[in-house]
C-alpha positions as CSV (number, residue, x, y, z in Angstrom):
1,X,-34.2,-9.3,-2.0
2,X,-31.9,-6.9,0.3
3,X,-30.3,-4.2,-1.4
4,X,-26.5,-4.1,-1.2
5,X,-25.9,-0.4,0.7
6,X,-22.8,-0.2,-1.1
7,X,-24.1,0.3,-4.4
8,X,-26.3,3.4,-5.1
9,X,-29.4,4.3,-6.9
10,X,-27.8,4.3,-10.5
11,X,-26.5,0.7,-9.6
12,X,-22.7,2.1,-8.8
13,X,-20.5,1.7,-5.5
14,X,-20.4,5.0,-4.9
15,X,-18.7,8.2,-6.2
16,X,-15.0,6.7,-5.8
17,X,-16.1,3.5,-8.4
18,X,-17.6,6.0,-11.0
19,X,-14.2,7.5,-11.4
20,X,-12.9,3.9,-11.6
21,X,-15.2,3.1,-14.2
22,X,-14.7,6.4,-16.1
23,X,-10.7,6.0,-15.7
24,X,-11.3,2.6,-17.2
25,X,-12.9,4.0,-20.0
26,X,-9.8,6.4,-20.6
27,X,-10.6,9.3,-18.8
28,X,-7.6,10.9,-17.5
29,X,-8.8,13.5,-15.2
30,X,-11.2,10.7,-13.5
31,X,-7.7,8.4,-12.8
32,X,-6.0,12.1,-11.5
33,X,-9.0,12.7,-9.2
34,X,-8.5,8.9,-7.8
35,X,-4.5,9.9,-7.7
36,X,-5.0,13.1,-5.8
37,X,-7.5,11.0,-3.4
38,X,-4.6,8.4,-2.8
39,X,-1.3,9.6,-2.8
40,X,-1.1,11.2,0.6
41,X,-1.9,7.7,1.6
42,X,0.4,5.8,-0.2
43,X,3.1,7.7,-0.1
44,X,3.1,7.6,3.9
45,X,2.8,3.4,3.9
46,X,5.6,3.4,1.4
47,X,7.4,6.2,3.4
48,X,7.2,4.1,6.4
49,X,8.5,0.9,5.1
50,X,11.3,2.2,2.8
51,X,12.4,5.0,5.3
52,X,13.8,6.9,2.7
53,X,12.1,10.0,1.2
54,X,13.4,9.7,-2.5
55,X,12.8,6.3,-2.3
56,X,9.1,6.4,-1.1
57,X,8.6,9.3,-3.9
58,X,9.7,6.9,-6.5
59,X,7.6,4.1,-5.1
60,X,4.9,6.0,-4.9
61,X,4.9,7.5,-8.5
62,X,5.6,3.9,-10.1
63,X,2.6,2.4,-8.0
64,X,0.2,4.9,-9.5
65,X,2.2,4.5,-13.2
66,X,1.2,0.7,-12.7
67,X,-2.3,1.5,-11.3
68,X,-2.7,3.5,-14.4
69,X,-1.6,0.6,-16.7
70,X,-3.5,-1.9,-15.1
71,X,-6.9,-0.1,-14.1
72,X,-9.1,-1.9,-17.1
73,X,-8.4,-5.3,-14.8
74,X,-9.7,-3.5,-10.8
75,X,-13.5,-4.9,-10.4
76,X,-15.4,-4.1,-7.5
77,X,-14.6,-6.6,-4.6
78,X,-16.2,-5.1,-1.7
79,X,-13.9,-2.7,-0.6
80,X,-12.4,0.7,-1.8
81,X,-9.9,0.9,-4.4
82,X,-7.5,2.8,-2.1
83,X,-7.0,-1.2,-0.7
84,X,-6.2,-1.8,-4.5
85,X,-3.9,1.2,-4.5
86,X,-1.8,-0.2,-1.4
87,X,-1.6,-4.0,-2.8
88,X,0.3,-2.2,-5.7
89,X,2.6,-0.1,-3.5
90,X,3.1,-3.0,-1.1
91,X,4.1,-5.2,-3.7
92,X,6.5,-2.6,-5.1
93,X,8.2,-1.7,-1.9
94,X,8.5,-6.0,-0.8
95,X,10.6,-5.9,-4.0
96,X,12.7,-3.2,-3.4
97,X,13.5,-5.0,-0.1
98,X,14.3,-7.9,-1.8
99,X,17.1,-5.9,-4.2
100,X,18.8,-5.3,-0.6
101,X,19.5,-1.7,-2.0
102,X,17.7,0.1,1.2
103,X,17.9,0.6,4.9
104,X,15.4,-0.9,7.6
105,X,15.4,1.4,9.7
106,X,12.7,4.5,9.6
107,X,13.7,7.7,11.6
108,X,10.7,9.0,13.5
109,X,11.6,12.5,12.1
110,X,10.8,11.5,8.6
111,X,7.4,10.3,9.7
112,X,6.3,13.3,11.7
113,X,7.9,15.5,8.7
114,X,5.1,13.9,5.8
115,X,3.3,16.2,4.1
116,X,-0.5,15.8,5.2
117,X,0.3,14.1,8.6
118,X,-1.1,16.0,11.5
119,X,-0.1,14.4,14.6
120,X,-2.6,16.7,17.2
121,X,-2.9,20.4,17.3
122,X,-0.4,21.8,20.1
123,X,-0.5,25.5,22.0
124,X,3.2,25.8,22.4
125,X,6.3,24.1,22.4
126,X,5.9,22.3,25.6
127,X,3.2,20.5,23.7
128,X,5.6,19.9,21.0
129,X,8.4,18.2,22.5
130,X,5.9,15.9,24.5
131,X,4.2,15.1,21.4
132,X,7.3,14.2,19.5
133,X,8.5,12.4,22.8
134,X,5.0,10.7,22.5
135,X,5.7,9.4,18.8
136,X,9.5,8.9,18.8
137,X,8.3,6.0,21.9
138,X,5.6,5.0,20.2
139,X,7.9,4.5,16.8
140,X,10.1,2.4,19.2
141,X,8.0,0.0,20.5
142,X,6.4,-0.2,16.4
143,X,9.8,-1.0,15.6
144,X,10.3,-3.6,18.1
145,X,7.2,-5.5,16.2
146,X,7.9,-7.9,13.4
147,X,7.7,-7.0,9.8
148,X,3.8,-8.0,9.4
149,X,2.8,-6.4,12.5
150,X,4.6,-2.8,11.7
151,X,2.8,-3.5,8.2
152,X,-0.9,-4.1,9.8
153,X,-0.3,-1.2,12.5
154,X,0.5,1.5,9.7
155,X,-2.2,0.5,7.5
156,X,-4.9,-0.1,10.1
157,X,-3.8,3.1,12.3
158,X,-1.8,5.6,10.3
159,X,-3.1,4.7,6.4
160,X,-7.0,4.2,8.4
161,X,-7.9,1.3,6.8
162,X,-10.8,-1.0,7.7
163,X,-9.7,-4.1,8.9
164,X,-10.9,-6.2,5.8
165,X,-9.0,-3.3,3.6
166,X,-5.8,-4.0,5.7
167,X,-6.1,-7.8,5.0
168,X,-6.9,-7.6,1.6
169,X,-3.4,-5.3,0.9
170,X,-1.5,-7.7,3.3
171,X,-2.9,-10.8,1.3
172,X,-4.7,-12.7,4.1
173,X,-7.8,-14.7,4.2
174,X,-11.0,-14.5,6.3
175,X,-9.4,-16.9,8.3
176,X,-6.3,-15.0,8.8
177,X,-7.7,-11.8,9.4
178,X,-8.1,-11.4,12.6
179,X,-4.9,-12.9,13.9
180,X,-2.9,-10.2,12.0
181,X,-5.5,-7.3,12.5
């Protein structure tokens, strides 16, 4: 029989999945090790769709307060739990665009400005203003896109994930995949 590569020799999926399991079994420094590894991430996605800093802090802390209540029911499915991570978040930020109580627009400023984002090293600030000149068009043609496609191009290109992660968080099927990724 063929092995499955993603599980290793102790019959785990890897270091990420112990700290799952051990989180599960009430470890609290094993569920902050898993926050530290995914709130960078997930505070960028939410920053991106909400546009609002206070509002994407918020988000993101009641997505890990959720992930926290709910981690006995996250099995392994294939993929890494950051995808589980960003179902929560996504979920949390489609409802606060449903309580109308935010603005759709995201300034390219507040993007560039997150904490962990690099966007390219730069030797002066020539390099600087084209690189912001570079992002502020590339936010604007982003924006142009509609709602699904802004959502797949931050979580396939800025959050990184793989394109069955990105469908997974976005709630498509194998047969949908492709035509949103």
């Amino acid at each position: 029989p063929a092995r499955d590569p993603s599980v290793d020799q102790s019959g785990e999926h890897g270091p990420v999945w112990r700290l799952v399991h051990a989180a599960q079994r009430g470890d609290a420094r094993a569920f902050g090790e898993l926050y530290d590894r995914y709130v960078d991430s997930v505070y960028r996605y939410v920053l991106f769709r909400v546009g609002d800093r206070s509002w994407a802090e918020d988000l993101t802390s009641e997505t890990f307060v959720r992930a926290l209540r709910r981690i006995s029911s996250v099995s392994y499915q294939g993929r890494d739990v950051g995808a589980w991570f960003m179902t929560i978040a996504r979920n949390l930020v489609l409802d606060h665009v449903k309580s109308s109580r935010h603005r759709r627009e995201v300034t390219t400023a507040d993007i560039s400005d997150t904490p962990g984002r690099t966007a390219g090293v730069t030797s002066g600030p020539e390099d600087e203003v084209i690189a912001a000149a570079t992002n502020a068009e590339l936010m604007r043609y982003v924006a142009m896109l509609n709602p699904d496609q802004q959502e797949c191009i931050m979580l396939r290109f800025m959050q990184g994930l793989s394109v069955a992660d990105t469908a997974a968080v976005m709630g498509r099927n194998e047969g949908d995949r492709k035509s949103v990724v």
